[in-house]
C-alpha positions in Angstrom: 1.5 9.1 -19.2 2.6 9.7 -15.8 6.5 9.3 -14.7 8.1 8.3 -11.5 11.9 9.4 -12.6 12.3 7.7 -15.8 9.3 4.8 -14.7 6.5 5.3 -17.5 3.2 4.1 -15.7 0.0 4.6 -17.7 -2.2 8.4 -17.2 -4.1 7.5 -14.3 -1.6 4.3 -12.3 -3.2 2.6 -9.6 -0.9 1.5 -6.7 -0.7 -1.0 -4.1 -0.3 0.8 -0.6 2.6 -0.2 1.6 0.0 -2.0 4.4 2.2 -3.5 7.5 1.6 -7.5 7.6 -0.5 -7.1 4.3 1.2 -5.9 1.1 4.0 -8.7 1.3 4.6 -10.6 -1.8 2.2 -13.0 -2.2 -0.8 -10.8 -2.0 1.6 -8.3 -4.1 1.6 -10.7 -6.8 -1.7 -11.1 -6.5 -2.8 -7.7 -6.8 -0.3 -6.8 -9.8 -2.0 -9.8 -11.4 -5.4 -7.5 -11.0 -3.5 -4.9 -12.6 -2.0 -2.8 -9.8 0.4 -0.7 -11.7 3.3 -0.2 -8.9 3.1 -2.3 -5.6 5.3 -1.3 -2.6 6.6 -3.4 0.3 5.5 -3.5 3.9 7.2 -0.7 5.5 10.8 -1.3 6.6 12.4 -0.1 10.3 15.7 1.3 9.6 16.9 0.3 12.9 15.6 -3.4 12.6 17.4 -3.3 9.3 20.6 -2.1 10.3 20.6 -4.5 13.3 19.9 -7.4 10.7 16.5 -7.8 12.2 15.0 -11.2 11.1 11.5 -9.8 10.2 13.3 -6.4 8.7 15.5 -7.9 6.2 12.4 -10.5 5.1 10.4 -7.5 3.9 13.2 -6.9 1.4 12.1 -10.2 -0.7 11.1 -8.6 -4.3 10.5 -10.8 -7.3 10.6 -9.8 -11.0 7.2 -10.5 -11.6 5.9 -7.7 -8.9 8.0 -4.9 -10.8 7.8 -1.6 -10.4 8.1 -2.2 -7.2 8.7 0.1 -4.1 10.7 -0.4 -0.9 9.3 1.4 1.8 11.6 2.5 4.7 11.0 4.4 8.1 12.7 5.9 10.5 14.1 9.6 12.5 17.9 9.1 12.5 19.7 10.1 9.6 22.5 8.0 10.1 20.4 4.8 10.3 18.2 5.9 7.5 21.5 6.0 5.2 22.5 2.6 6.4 19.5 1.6 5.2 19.7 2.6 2.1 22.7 1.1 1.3 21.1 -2.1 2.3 18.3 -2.1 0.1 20.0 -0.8 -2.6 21.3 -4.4 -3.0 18.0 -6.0 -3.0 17.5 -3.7 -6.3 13.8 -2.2 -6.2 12.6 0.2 -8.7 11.9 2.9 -6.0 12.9 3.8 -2.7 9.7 5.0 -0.8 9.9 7.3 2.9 7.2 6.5 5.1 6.8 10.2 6.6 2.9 9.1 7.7 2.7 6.2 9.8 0.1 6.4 12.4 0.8 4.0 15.1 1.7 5.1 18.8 5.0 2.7 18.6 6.4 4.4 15.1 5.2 7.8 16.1 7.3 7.8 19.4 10.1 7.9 17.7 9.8 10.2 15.9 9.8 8.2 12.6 6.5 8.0 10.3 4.4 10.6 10.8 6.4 12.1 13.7 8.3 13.6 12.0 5.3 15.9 10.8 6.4 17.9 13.2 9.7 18.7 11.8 9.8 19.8 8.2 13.1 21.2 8.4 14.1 17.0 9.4 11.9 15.7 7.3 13.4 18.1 3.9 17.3 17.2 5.7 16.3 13.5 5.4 14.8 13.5 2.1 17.9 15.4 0.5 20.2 13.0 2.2 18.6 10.1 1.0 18.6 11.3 -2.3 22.0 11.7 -2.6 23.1 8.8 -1.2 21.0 6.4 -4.2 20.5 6.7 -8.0 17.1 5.1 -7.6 14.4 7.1 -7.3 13.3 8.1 -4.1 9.3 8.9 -3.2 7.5 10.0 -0.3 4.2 8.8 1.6 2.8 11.4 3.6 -0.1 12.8 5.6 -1.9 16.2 5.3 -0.1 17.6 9.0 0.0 16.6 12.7 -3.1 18.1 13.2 -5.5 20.7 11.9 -3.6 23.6 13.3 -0.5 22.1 11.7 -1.1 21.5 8.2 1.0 22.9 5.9 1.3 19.8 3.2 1.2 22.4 -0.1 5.0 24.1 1.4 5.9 20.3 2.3 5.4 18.9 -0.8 7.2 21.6 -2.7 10.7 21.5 -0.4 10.4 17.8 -0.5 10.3 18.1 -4.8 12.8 20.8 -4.3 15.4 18.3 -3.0 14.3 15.7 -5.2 11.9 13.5 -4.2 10.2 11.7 -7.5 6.7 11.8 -6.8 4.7 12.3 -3.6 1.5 10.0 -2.1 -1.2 12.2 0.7 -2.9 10.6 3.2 -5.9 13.1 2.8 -6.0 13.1 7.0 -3.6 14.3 9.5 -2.0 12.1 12.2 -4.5 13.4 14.8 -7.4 11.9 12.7 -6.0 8.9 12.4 -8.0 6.6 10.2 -11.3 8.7 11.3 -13.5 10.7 9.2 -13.2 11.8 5.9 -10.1 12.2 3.6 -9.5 15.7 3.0 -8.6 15.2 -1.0 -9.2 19.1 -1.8 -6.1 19.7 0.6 -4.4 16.9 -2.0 -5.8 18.7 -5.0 -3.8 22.0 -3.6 -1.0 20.4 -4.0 -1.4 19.3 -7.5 -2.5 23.0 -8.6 0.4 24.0 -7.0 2.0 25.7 -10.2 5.7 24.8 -8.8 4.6 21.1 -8.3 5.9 19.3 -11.6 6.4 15.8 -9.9 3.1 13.0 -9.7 0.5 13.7 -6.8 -0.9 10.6 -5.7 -3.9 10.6 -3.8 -4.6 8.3 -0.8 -7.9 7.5 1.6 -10.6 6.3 1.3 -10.7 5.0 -2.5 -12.6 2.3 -1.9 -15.2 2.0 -5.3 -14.5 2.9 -8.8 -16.4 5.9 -8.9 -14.0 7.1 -6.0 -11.5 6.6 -8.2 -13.2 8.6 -11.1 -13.6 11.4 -8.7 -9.9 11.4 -8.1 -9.1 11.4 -11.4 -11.5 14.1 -12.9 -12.8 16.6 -10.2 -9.6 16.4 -8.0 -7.5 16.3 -11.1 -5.0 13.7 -8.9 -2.1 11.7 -11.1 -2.9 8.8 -9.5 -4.4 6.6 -6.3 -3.1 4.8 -4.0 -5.3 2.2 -2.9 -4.7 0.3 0.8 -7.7 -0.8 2.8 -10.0 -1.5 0.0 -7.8 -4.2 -1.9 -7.5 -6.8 1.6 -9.0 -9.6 0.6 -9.9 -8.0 -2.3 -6.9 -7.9 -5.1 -9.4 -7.6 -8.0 -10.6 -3.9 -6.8 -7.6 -2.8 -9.3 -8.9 -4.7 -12.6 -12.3 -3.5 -11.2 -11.6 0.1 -11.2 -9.7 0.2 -14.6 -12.5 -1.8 -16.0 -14.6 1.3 -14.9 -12.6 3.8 -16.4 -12.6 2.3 -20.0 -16.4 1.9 -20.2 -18.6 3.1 -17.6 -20.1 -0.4 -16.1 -19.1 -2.9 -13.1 -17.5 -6.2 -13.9 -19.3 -8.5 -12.5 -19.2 -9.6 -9.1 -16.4 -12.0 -8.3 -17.4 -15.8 -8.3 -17.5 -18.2 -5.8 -14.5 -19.9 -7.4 -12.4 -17.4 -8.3 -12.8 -16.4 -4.4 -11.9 -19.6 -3.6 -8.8 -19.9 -5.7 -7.3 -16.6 -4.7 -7.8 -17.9 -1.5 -6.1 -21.0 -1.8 -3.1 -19.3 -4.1 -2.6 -16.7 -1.5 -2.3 -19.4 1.6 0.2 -21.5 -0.7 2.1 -18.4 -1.5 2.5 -17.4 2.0 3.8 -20.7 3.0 6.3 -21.4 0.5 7.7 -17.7 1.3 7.0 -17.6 5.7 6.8 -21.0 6.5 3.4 -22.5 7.6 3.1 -20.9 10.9 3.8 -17.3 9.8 2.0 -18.3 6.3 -1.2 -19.3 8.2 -1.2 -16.8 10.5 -0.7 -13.7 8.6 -3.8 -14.4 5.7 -6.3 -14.7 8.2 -7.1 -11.0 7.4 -7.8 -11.4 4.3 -10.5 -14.2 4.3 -13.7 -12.1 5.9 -13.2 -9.6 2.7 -12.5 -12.6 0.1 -15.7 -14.5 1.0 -18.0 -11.5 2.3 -21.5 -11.6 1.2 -21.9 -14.7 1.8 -25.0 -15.6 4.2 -24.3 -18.3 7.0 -20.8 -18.4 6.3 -19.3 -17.6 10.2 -18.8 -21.4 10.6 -16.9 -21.8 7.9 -14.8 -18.2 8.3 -13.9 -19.7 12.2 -12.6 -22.1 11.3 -10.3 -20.3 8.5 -9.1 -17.9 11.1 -9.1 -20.2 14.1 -7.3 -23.0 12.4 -3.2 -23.3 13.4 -3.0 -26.2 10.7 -2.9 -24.9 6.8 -4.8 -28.6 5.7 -7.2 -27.3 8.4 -7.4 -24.2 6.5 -7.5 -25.8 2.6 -10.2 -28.2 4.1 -12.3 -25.2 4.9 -11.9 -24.0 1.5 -12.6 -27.3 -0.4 -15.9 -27.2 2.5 -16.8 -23.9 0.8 -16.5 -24.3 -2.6 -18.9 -27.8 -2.3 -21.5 -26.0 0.0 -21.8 -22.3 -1.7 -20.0 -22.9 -5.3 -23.3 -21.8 -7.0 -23.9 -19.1 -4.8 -24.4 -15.8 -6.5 -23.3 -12.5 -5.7 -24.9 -9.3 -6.1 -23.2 -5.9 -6.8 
C-alpha cells in the first residue's frame, strides 16, 4: 500500500495529472469514475488567487465524489504563496500540490513552475514554508532540472522530503526539453533507490499504454504514475491499465456508445459548472481523442469543435451515434 501522509492509496495508484484547461472537474469525475486513484486540480496562480482572480478561485471547485483530491498551486513569492494557502485551506482538499515544473514561457518568467529549477535553495525555503503554514499534506510536481547541465533532481528530492514534502511526482524531462523526446525515468528510478528517500516517487511522461505502466511499476520500481496527456479524451486509460495489471490482457476497445456518452456527460458537466460558453469551448480538446479511429469522421469532429452552440454540439453527437453506432474498433 502506498501513503501520501496518512492517505492509504492502493500498491501501485494511478493519478490524474494537474493539465491547465483539462483536469477541471467534470473530466475529473470522469476519470475517477475510470478508477484514477487521486485526481488534482488545474494548477492555481497564487497571485490570481490572492487578487480574487475570477478564473483562479473557479479552479478551487472540489466535490466529494473526486476525493483524494489535490489542489495544485504556483508561484515564486513566498508571501503570495502563503496567502494562498490560507485560501485553499478553506476549500478543504486532501492535498496541497507545488507546481515546481511548469513549462510555459508565461509561468517560467516568473520565476514560478519550473523556474524556479534554478533555485533550489528557494524552491526547499518555499516548500518548508508551506509546510508549516497547513496541516494538510503538501506534495510536489517536478521536473528532472533546467537543463542537462543542471540536473540534480536525486539532492532535490531529498531536501524537499527533508522539510516535509509528502510525496514527490518527476517529469522524466528537464525544462529545456520541454515536451520533446524521451522521459528520462532511470533519472526517476534514482530517486526511488535513493536509500534516504522514504516518501512515494511518482513517475511522470510519457505513460501512455499499459505496458508503460507495467514498466513503471516493475523495471523502474516507481510507487506510482501519473498519467496527463494520455487520459484527454480518453478517461478510461486508468480502468484500462489496472485491468492490465490484474491479468495480462486489453479490455476491449471502447464502444461507439460509451464514446458517445462520455462525450455527451462531459459537455453537460461542463455547462452546468462554466456556463455554456466556457462549457463549450473548453471540451473541444477532448473530442478528436474520444472519437479517434474512426474513418470519415472530420465532418462530424468540425462541426463538434467549430460549433459556438452546445445543441449544435449534442446534435453532432446524436448525428454520430445514428451514422457509426455499429462501428467497431480495433486495438
Amino acid at each position: 500500500m502506498v501513503k501520501i501522509d496518512n492517505i492509504e492509496l492502493s500498491d501501485f495508484p494511478l493519478l490524474l495529472a494537474p493539465m491547465e484547461d483539462v483536469s477541471d472537474p467534470p473530466f475529473r469525475a470522469l476519470c475517477k469514475e475510470q478508477g484514477a486513484d487521486v485526481v488534482y486540480t488545474e494548477f492555481v496562480s497564487s497571485e490570481g488567487l490572492i487578487r480574487n482572480a475570477a478564473k483562479s478561485v473557479m479552479k478551487l471547485d472540489i466535490y466529494e465524489k473526486e476525493r483524494p483530491v489535490g489542489i495544485q498551486i504556483f508561484g515564486a513569492n513566498l508571501d503570495s504563496m502563503l496567502r494562498t494557502i490560507d485560501i485553499v485551506e478553506k476549500s478543504n482538499p486532501d492535498i496541497i500540490d507545488i507546481n515546481f515544473g511548469c513549462p510555459v514561457k508565461k509561468v517560467v518568467s516568473k520565476g514560478a513552475g519550473a523556474g524556479i529549477l534554478k533555485d533550489i535553495c528557494l524552491m526547499e525555503k518555499l516548500t518548508a514554508e508551506i509546510v508549516k503554514r497547513t496541516k494538510l499534506p503538501v506534495t510536489v510536481k517536478t521536473r528532472l532540472g533546467w537543463d542537462h547541465s543542471s540536473i540534480k533532481i536525486v539532492e532535490v528530492a531529498e531536501r524537499l522530503q527533508d522539510v516535509g514534502c509528502k510525496a514527490i511526482a518527476i517529469h522524466g524531462r528537464t525544462r529545456a526539453q520541454m515536451y520533446k523526446g524521451d522521459a528520462n525515468w532511470d533519472l526517476i528510478a534514482a530517486v526511488k533507490n535513493n536509500s534516504r528517500m522514504h516518501i512515494p516517487v511518482f513517475g511522470n511522461g510519457d505513460v501512455d499504454s499499459p505496458e508503460k505502466a507495467v514498466l513503471m511499476r516493475d523495471r523502474y520500481g516507481l510507487d506510482g504514475a501519473m498519467i496527463g496527456r494520455a487520459t484527454i479524451g480518453n478517461p478510461w486509460f486508468f480502468k484500462q491499465v489496472k485491468h492490465y495489471f490484474k491479468n495480462g490482457t486489453h479490455l476491449p476497445p471502447v464502444s461507439m456508445p460509451e464514446r458517445v456518452e462520455a462525450a455527451r456527460r462531459h459537455l453537460e458537466m461542463a455547462i452546468a459548472w462554466k456556463g455554456e460558453i466556457l462549457g463549450v469551448f473548453e471540451t473541444r480538446r477532448h473530442y478528436t481523442n474520444y472519437f479517434k479511429g474512426i474513418p470519415h469522421f472530420k465532418e462530424y469532429r468540425m462541426k463538434m469543435v467549430t460549433s459556438d452552440a452546445s445543441k449544435d454540439v449534442f446534435a453532432a453527437f446524436d448525428e454520430v451515434q445514428e451514422k457509426f453506432g455499429d462501428h467497431e474498433f480495433v486495438l
